[in-house]
C-alpha positions as CSV (number, residue, x, y, z in Angstrom):
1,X,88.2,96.0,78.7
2,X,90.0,94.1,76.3
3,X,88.2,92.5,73.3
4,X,88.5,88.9,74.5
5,X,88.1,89.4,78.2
6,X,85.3,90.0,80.7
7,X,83.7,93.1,82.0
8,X,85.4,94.7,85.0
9,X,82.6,94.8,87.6
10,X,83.4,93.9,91.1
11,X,87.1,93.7,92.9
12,X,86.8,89.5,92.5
13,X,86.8,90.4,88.7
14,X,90.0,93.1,89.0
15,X,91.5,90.6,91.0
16,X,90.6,87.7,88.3
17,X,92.3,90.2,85.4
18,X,94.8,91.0,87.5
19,X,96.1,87.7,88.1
20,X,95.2,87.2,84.3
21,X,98.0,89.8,83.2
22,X,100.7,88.9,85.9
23,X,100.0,85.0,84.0
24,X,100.6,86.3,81.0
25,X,103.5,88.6,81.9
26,X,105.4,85.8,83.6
27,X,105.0,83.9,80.5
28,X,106.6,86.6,78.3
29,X,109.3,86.9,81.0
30,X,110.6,83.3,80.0
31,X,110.4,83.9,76.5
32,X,112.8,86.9,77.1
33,X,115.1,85.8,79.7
34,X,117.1,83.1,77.8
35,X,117.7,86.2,75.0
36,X,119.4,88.5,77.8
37,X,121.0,84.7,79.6
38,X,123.0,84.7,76.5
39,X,124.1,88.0,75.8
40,X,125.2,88.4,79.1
41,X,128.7,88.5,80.0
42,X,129.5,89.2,83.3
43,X,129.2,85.8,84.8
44,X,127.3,86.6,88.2
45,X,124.6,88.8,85.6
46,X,124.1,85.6,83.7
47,X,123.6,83.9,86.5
48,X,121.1,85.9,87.9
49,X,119.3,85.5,84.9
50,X,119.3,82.3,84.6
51,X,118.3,81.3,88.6
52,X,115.6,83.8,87.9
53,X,114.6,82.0,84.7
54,X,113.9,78.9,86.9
55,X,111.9,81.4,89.8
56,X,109.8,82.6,87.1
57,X,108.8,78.9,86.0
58,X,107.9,78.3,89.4
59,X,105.9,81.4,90.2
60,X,104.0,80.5,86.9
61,X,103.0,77.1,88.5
62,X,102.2,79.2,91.8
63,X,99.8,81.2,89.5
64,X,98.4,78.3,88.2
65,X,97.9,77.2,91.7
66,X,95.8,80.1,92.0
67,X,93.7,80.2,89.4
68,X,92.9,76.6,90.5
69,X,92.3,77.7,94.1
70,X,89.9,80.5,93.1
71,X,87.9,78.4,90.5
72,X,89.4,80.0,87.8
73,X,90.6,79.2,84.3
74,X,94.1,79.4,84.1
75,X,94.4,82.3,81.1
76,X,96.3,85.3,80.5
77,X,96.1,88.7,79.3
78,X,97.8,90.7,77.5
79,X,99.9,92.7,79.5
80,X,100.5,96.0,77.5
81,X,103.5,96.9,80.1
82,X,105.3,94.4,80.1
83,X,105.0,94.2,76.4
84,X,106.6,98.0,76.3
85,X,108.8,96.8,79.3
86,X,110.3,93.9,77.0
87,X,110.3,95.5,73.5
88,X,112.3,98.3,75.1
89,X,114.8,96.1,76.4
90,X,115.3,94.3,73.2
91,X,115.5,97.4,71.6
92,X,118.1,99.2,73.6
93,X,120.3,95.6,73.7
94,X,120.1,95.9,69.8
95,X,121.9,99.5,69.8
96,X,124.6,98.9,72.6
97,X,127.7,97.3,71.2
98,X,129.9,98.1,74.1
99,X,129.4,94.0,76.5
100,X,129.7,95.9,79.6
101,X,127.3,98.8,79.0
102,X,124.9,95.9,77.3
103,X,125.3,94.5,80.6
104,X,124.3,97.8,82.6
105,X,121.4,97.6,79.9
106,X,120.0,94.5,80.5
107,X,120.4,94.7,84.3
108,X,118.6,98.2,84.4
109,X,115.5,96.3,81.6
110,X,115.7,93.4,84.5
111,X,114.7,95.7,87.0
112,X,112.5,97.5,85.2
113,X,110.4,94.1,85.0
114,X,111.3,93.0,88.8
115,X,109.3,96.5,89.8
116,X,106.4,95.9,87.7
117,X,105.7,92.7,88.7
118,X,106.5,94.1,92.5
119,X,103.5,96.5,92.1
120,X,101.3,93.2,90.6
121,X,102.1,90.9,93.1
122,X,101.6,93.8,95.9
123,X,98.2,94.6,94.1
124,X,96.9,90.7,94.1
125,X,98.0,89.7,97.5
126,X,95.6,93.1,98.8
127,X,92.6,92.6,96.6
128,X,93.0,88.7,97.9
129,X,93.2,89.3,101.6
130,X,90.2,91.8,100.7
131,X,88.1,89.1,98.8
132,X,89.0,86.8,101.9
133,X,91.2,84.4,99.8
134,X,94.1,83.9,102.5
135,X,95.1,81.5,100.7
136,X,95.1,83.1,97.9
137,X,97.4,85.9,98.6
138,X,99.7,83.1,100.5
139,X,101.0,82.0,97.3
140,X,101.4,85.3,95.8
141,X,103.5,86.2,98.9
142,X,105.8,83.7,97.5
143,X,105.7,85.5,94.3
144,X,106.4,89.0,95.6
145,X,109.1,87.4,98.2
146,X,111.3,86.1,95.4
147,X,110.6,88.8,93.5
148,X,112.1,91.0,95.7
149,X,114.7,89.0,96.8
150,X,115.8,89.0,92.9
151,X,115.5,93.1,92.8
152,X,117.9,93.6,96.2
153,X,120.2,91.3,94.3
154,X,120.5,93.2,90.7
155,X,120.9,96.2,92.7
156,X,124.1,95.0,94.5
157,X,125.6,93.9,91.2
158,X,124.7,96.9,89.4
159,X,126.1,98.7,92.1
160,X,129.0,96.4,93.4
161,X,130.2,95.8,90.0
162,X,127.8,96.1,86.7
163,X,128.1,99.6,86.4
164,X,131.0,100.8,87.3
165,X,132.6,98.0,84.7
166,X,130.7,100.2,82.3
167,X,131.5,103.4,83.2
């Protein structure tokens, strides 16, 4: 238990946190994304970037929805992962000086993030349908859907183009 947030003692309260640290992750997302939007510079990588720059501003108003839904403050978490997800990112685009590697870089960090919020949003949706909150794990479906979507297409350009332009 964190030092600002509530004990842990029922699945409505994992599910609460839960949603609490997938808010909070989001939120760091946007911070980072327009960082890797302009380093990028193979043009289809940039612009996967920035359409899921827009998807993440809309899955953070689906979270808000909610929070809303479920009576909820809308509040995040710290998210320790996706902390460690991001501050490895930035860490590895400072050492790469080669663009197209730095590209391979940032598309491999992307993913990285895509699959933890995967697991997240896979997570909520279950403990919602468990709690009985249909509606609930409706919008998350949207979450995880576009989620996914955005995974299946990094992988294509990393493997149609990113990486092999780095190699």
């Amino acid at each position: 238990m964190g030092l600002f947030s509530k004990p842990i003692k029922t699945l409505d309260d994992l599910f609460v946190h839960t949603l609490q640290d997938i808010y909070y992750a989001e939120n760091q997302i946007t911070k980072a994304l327009p960082q890797m939007i302009a380093k990028a510079t193979d043009a289809q990588l940039k612009q996967s970037f920035e359409l899921h720059l827009q998807e993440t501003r809309n899955q953070i108003t689906r979270l808000e929805k909610v929070f809303q839904m479920h009576g909820q403050p809308v509040k995040g978490v710290t998210c320790q992962a996706i902390d460690g997800i991001i501050s490895e990112a930035q860490e590895i685009m400072g050492d790469v000086s080669d663009k197209e590697v730095l590209d391979a870089a940032m598309l491999s960090s992307a993913q990285a993030v895509e699959h933890y919020e995967i697991t997240r949003y896979g997570t909520l949706i279950a403990f919602a349908k468990q709690l009985g909150r249909n509606d609930c794990a409706a919008v998350l479906e949207e979450n995880l859907a576009e989620e996914k979507a955005t995974d299946k297409k990094l992988t294509m350009l990393a493997e149609g183009k990113v990486n092999r332009m780095a190699a």
